[in-house]
C-alpha positions in Angstrom: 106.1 138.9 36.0 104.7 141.1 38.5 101.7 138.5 39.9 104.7 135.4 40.3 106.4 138.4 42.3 103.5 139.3 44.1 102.9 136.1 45.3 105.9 135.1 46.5 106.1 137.8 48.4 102.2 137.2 50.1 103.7 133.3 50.2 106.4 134.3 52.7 104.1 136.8 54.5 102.0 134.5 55.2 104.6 132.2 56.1 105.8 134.6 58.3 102.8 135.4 59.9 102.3 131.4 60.5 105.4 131.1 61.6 105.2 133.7 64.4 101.3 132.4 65.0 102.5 129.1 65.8 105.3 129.3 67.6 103.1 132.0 69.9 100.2 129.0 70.0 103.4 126.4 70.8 104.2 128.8 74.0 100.3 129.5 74.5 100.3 125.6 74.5 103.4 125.3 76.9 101.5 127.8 79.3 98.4 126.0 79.0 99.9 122.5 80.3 102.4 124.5 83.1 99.5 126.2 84.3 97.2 123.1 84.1 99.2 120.8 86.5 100.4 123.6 88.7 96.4 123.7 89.5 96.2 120.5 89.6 99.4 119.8 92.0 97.9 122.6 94.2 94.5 120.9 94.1 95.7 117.7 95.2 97.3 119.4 98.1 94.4 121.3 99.2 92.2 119.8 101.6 88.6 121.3 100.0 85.8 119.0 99.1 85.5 117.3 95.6 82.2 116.9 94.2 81.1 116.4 98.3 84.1 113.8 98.5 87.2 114.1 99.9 89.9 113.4 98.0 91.7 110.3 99.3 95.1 111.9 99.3 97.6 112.6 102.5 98.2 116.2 101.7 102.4 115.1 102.9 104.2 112.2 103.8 107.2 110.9 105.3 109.2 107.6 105.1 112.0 106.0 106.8 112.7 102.4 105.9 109.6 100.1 106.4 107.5 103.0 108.6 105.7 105.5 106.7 103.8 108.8 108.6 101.2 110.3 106.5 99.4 113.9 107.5 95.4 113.7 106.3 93.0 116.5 106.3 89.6 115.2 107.3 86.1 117.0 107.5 83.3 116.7 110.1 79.8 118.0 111.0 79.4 119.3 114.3 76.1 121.1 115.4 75.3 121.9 111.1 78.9 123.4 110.2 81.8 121.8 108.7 85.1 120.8 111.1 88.1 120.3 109.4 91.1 118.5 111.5 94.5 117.0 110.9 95.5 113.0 111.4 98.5 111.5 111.3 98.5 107.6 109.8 101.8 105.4 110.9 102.2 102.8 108.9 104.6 99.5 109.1 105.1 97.7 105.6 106.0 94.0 106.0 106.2 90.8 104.0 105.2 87.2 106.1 108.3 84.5 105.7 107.5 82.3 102.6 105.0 85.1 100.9 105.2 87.7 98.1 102.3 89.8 99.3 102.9 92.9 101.2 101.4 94.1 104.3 100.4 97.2 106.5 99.5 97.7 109.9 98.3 100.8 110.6 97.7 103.2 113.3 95.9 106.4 113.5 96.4 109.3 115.6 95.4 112.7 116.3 97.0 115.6 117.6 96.9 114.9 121.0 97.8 111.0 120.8 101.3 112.0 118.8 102.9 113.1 122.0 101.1 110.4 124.0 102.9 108.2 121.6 106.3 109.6 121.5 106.4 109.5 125.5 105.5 106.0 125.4 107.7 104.7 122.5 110.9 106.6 124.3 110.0 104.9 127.8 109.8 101.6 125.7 113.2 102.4 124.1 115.0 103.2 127.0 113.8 100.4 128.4 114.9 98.0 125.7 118.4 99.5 125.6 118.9 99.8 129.5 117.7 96.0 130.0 120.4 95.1 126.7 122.9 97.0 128.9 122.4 95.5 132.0 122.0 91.7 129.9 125.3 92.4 128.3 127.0 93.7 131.7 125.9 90.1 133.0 128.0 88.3 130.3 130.8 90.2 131.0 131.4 89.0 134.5 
């Protein structure tokens, strides 16, 4: 009577022991995956080398309608060390009339183009909209 008691009692220790071991391994699990694509989310966004390649990923973008702007971390070599500088991509998205197939056309900049290009996209702006003014004042008369 005592060994059926016995080992019942050693079944749901070790039960108990199994239990606790596996939910700890399920959260040691969890914390393995959480911590595995927080390094990998943080790897994609940081501009070091892989394996001597760059990884081919804008480290942000933005989007508004057709026109996307993407921010890219590039590397050069300049007199034997390493140079690392910031691009900006602008990209248009567009479909030709009777086609299924999208397009791009796109534009790369560097820091000191950006402003260059902002200047010149406002002149051409103001332009459109004062010559539409002056069009539709025209009509009017």
């Amino acid at each position: 009577m005592l060994l059926p008691l016995l080992s019942w009692k050693l079944i749901i220790f070790i039960r108990n022991i199994c239990g606790r071991y596996s939910s700890h391994m399920k959260k040691m699990r969890k914390q393995y995956w959480l911590l595995k694509r927080v390094i990998s989310m943080a790897y994609e966004k940081n501009p070091k080398r892989n394996g001597g390649k760059m990884a081919n990923r804008p480290v942000k973008k933005w989007k508004s309608g057709s026109i996307e702007t993407a921010l890219w971390y590039n590397e050069r070599e300049v007199n034997g060390a390493i140079v690392g500088f910031k691009t900006i991509s602008l990209t248009r998205s567009y479909k030709k009339k009777g086609e299924d197939i999208w397009r791009n056309e796109v534009l790369n900049l560097r820091r000191n183009d950006i402003q260059k290009a902002i200047i010149v996209l406002q002149k051409a702006q103001e332009e459109l909209l004062l010559t539409d003014e002056k069009e539709g004042d025209n009509d009017e008369e």
